[in-house]
Steps between C-alpha positions, in 0.01 A plus 500: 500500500498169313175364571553165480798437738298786730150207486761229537705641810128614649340116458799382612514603846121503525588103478809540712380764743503264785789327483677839451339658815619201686854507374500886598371435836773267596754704358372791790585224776875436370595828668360409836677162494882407621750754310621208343210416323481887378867427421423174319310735245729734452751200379206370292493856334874500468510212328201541290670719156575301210341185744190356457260608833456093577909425491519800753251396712660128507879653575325711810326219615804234553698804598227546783493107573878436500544855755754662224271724470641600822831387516609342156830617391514659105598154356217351704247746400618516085494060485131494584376830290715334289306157532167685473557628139580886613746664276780684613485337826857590616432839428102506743690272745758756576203767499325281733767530724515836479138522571504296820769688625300818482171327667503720760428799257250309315313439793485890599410601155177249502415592862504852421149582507521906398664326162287524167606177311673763262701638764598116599596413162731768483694396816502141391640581153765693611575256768490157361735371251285322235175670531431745244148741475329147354629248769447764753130531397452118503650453859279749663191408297569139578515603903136713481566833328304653282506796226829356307535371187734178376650668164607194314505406161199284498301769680660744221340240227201570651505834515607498144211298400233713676659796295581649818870542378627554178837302524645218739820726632838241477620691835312653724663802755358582836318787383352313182421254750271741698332608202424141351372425902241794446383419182444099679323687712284716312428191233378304823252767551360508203460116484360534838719241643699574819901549436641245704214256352572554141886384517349178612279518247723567215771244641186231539405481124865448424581274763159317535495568930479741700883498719712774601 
């Protein structure tokens, strides 16, 4: 392990520990809310690849003040992701339609209390159109789960940098996926830093906050 990313990652969320722990607390009581709210972050995550986390959040959010969250047509729904800055946004608003007509399942896959997040992520993958292994990860983290990991290419940087991996992969299958999530895991460990602490982590020292 690269010793010097492992100190910087480590003093990092010694500085940030508290801010994180309150981010990951609030992100338990989004799956006890209104399903809409639950369903507000799944759009968020749908929205999220190739779009910065901020333009996401700011799409979601006048989606969730205008009701088209709930009943916005597609040409609605694509002119403010649009607006926002997301990319592709005729492509997420017709998966956001999708989504919300499948709410119903959604909300029987969170409720499901004898489901592992694992388990969940597999139903919501095959499920819903636009969420791969990565956005499916992010959604459930971002509504309280725990023991996933967020395989992007900034978190492979990181794991490149710590000498954790030997190469960034340019594609990344389902079951290269799993492995990359395990060795997240493991390198967590050995940091000593909780998983679902040390995504915020990483993301923090490129973003400069702590978000979602």
């Amino acid at each position: 392990m690269n010793k010097r990313k492992a100190e910087e990652l480590r003093s990092a969320y010694i500085a940030k520990r508290g801010e994180i722990i309150t981010r990951l607390n609030s992100f338990k009581h989004v799956r006890k809310q209104d399903i809409w709210d639950v369903f507000a972050e799944l759009c968020f995550c749908i929205c999220t690849p190739q779009t910065r986390a901020r333009a996401a959040d700011r799409a979601v959010t006048r989606l969730k003040e205008t009701s088209l969250l709930r009943n916005g047509n597609e040409e609605e729904i694509s002119h403010v992701l649009r607006e926002a800055g997301v990319r592709f946004h005729r492509t997420k608003a017709h998966n956001i339609i999708l989504a919300r007509e499948k709410i119903g399942e959604i909300r029987k896959i969170i409720l499901n209390h004898s489901l592992n997040a694992y388990e969940a992520r597999e139903l919501l993958v095959s499920s819903i159109r636009g969420l791969g292994m990565k956005e499916a990860s992010h959604f459930l983290r971002n509504i309280g789960y725990t023991e996933l990991a967020i395989i992007d290419r900034h978190i492979l940087r990181n794991l490149f940098e710590l000498k954790a991996i030997r190469e960034i992969p340019r594609s990344i299958s389902k079951k290269r996926y799993l492995e990359l999530e395990s060795i997240f895991m493991k390198t967590a460990h050995k940091l000593g830093i909780p998983p679902e602490s040390l995504d915020l982590v990483m993301w923090s020292l490129k973003t400069g906050e702590v978000f979602k």
